[in-house]
C-alpha positions as CSV (number, residue, x, y, z in Angstrom):
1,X,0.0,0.0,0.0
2,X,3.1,2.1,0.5
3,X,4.4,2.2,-2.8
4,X,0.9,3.4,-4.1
5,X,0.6,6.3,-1.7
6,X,3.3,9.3,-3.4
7,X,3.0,11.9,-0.6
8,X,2.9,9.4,2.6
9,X,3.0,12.0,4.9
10,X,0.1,14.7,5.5
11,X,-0.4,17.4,8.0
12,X,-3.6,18.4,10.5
13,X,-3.4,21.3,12.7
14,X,-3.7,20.5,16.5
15,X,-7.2,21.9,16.4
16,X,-8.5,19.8,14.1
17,X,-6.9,16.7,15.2
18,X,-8.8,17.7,18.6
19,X,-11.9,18.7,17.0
20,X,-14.9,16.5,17.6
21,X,-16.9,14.7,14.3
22,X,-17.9,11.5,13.5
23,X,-17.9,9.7,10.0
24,X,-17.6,6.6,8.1
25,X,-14.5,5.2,7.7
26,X,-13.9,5.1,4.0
27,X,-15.5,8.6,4.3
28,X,-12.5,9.4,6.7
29,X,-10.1,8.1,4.7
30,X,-11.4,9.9,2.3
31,X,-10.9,13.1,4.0
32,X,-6.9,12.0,4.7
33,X,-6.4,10.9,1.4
34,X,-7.5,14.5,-0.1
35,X,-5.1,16.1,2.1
36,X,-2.1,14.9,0.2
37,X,-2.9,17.9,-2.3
38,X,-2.2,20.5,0.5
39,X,0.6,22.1,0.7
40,X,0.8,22.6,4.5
41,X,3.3,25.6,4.5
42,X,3.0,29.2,6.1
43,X,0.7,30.8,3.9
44,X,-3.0,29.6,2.9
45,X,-2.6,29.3,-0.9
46,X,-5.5,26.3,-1.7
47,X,-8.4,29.1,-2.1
48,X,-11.3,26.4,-2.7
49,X,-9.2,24.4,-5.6
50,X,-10.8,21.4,-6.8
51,X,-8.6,18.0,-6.2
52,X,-9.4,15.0,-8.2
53,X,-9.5,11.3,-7.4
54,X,-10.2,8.6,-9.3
55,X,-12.7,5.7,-8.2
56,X,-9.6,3.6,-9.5
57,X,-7.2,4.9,-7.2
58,X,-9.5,5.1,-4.1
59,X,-10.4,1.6,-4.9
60,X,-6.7,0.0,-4.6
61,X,-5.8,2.8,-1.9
62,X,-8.6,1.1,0.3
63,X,-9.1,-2.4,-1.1
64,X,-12.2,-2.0,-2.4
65,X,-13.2,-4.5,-5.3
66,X,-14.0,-3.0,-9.0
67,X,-17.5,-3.7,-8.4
68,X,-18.2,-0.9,-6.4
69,X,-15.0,1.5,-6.1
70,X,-17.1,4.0,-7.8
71,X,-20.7,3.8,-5.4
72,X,-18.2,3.9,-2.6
73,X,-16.2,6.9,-3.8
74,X,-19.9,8.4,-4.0
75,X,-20.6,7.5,-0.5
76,X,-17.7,8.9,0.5
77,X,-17.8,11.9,-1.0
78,X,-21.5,12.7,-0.2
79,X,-20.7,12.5,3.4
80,X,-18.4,14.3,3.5
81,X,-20.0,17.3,1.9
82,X,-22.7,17.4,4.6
83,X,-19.9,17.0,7.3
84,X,-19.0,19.3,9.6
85,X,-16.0,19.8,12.5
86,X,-16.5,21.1,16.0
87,X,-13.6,23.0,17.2
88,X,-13.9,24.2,21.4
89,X,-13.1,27.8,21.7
90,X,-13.3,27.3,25.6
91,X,-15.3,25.4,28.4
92,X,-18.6,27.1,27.2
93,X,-17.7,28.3,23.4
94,X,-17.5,26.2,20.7
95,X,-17.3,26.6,16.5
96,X,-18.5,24.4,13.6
97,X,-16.8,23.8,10.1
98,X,-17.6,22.1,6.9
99,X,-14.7,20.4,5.3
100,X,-15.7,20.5,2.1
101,X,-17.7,23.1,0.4
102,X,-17.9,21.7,-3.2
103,X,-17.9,18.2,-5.2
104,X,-17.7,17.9,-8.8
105,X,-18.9,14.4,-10.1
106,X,-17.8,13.2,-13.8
107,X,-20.5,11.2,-15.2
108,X,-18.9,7.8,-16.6
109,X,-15.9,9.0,-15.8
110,X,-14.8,7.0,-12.5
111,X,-13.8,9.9,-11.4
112,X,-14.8,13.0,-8.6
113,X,-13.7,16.6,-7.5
114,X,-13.5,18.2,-4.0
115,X,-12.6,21.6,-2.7
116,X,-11.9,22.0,0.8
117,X,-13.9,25.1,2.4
118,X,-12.5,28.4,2.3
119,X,-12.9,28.7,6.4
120,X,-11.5,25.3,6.9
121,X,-8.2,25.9,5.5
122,X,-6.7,27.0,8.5
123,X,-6.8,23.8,9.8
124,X,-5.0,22.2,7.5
125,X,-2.7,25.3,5.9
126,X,-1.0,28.0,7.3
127,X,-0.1,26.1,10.9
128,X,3.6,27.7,11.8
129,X,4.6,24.8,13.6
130,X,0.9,24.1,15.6
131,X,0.2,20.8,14.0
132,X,0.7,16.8,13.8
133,X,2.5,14.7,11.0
134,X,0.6,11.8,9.9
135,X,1.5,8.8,8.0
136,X,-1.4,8.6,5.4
137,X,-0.9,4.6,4.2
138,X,-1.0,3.8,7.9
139,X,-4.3,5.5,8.5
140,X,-5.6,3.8,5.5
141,X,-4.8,0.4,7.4
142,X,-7.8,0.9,9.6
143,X,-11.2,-0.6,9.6
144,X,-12.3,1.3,12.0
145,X,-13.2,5.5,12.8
146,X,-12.1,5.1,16.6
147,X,-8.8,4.0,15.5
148,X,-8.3,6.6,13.2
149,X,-8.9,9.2,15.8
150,X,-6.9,7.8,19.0
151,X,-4.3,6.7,15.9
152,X,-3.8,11.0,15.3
153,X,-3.9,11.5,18.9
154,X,-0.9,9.3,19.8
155,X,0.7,10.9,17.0
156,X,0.2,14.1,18.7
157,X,2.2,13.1,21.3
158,X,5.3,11.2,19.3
159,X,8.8,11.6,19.4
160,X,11.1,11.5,17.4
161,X,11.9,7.9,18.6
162,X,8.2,7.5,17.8
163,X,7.1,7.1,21.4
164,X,5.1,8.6,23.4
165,X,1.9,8.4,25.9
166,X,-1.0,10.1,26.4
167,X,-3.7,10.6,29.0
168,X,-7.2,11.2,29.2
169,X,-10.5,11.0,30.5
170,X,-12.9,8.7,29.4
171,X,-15.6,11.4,29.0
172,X,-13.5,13.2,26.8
173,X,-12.1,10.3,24.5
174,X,-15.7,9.9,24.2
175,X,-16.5,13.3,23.3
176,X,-13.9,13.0,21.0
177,X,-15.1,10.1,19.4
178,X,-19.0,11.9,19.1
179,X,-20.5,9.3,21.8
180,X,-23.3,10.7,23.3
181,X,-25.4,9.7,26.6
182,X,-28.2,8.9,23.8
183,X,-25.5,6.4,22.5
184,X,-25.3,3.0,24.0
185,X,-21.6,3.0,23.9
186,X,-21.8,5.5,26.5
187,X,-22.1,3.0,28.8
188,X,-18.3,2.6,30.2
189,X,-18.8,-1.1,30.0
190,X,-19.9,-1.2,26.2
191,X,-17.7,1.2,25.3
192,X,-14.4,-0.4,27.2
193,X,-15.4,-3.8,25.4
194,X,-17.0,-2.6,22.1
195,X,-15.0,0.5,21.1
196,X,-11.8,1.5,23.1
197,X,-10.0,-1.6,23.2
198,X,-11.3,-3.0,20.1
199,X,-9.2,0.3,18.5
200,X,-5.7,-0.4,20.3
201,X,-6.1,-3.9,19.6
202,X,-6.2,-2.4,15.5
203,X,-3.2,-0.5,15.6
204,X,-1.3,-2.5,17.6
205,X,-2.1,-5.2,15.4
206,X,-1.9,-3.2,11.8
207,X,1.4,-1.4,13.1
208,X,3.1,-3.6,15.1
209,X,3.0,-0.8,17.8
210,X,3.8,-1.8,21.8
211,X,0.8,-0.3,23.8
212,X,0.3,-0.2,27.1
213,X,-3.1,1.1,28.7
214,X,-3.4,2.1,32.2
215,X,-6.0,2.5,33.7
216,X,-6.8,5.2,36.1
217,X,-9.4,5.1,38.8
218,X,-11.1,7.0,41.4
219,X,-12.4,4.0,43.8
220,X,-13.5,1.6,41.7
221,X,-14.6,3.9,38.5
222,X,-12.5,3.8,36.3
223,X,-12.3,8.0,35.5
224,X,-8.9,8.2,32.6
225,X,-6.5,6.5,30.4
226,X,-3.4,6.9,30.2
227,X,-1.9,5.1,26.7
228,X,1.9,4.5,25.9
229,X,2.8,3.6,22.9
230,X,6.2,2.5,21.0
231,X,6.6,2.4,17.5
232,X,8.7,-0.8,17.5
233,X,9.4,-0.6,13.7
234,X,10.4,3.3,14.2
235,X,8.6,3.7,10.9
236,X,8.8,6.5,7.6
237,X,7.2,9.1,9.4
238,X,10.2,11.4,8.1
239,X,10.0,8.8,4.8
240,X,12.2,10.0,1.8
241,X,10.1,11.4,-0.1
242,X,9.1,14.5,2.6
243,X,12.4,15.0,3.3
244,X,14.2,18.4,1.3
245,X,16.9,18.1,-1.5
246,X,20.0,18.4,-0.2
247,X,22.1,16.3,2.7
248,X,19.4,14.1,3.6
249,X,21.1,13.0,7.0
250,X,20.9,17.6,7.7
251,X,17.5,17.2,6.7
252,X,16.2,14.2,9.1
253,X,17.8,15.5,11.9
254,X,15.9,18.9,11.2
255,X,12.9,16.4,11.2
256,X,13.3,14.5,14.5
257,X,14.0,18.3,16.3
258,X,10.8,19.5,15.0
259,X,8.8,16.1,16.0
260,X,10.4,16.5,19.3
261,X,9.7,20.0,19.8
262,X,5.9,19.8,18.8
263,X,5.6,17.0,21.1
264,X,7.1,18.9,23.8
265,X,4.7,21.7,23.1
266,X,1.5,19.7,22.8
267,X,2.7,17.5,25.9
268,X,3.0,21.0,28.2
269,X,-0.5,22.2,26.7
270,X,-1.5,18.7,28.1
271,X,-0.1,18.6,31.2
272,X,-1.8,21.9,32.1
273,X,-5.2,20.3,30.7
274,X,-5.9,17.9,33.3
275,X,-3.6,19.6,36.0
276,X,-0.3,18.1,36.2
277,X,2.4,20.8,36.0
């Protein structure tokens, strides 16, 4: 799947890798796939552009038999125009954002168009430093949205030794994940058993990743996670082919300081979220 993918590497701000939606899978994928069209430098230069991809390509990208790579493509792409982002401003505040503001379809052509929306680009453009690498053929490895998501929040937190941890409450991975009291996955039980650990167990598995979970309790309710996480293959996060022309050695080592120093950042913005200074 590597091989097929030529920009492995995309980019999400912080904010929208901590924003709160829910989707399909294929329609996230989708979503992560499109983003290997952005530049994700210091200016916002897409302006609404329409990016093409074929029902071909989205077909072997996701494993998706000729029979239907096209009706999934339209699946896709139809949720994703109707989806929207919510971004907290504070405790009390938050904003919402579609992602996509336009779709051109290409009848009998195998083929669609999307434009990302002009007040979305922030999140994914223009970032100065504020924002997570992601390695796009291993989010494509996933079957399901809550790996995905926890996926880009480990990633938050990696070195450049590809390790990290992170904690967090269990109210607000499942706010994060869109699981609502009307869900029946808000139960702690179901959503221990049928969502949580049913995601490690998938990236563990589809990246040969060491995680440990621990959990943390007040009495006997279990009230946070905290996840460690070791990329035991230490992966192409920094792959060849998003590293500068030049001394490539200069160039990695450029790489690993900025990993480290984003995940220093994110890790003290963290730290002062649920109190630990």
């Amino acid at each position: 799947m590597e091989q097929e993918i030529k920009h492995s590497t995309i980019i999400k701000s912080n904010s929208l890798v901590n924003a709160i939606y829910k989707m399909p899978v294929n329609s996230s994928h989708l979503f992560n796939i499109m983003l290997r069209h952005i530049t994700a430098n210091d200016v916002i230069s897409d302006d609404g552009r329409l990016h093409t991809i074929t029902a071909v390509e989205y077909g072997k990208l996701l494993g998706i038999d000729d029979k239907h790579r096209y009706n999934e493509l339209k699946i896709a792409t139809n949720f994703l125009l109707s989806a929207v982002i919510k971004v907290p401003v504070d405790t009390f505040t938050y904003e919402k954002y579609s992602i996509f503001d336009t779709a051109r379809y290409a009848v009998g052509e195998g083929y669609t168009s999307l434009a990302f929306s002009r007040n979305f680009l922030p999140f994914i453009q223009g970032l100065n430093g504020d924002y997570t690498r992601l390695d796009l053929a291993q989010t494509l490895r996933f079957k399901k949205f809550a790996s995905v998501r926890i996926y880009e929040k480990l990633m938050q937190y990696s070195n450049s030794d590809f390790s990290g941890w992170w904690r967090v409450g269990v109210d607000d991975l499942k706010s994060l994940l869109s699981i609502d009291h009307s869900s029946v996955y808000s139960d702690t039980r179901y959503f221990n058993t049928c969502v949580f650990y049913p995601a490690i167990a998938e990236i563990s598995k589809q990246l040969s990743w060491d995680i440990k979970v621990e959990k943390i309790k007040i009495g006997r309710i279990i009230k946070e996670f905290k996840i460690s996480f070791k990329d035991v293959n230490s992966g192409g996060l920094f792959s060849q082919d998003n590293l500068c022309r030049g001394n490539k050695q200069t160039q990695l080592s450029k790489a690993h300081r900025a990993a480290d120093a984003r995940a220093k950042v994110s890790r003290l913005s963290h730290l002062k979220k649920i109190g630990i200074k």
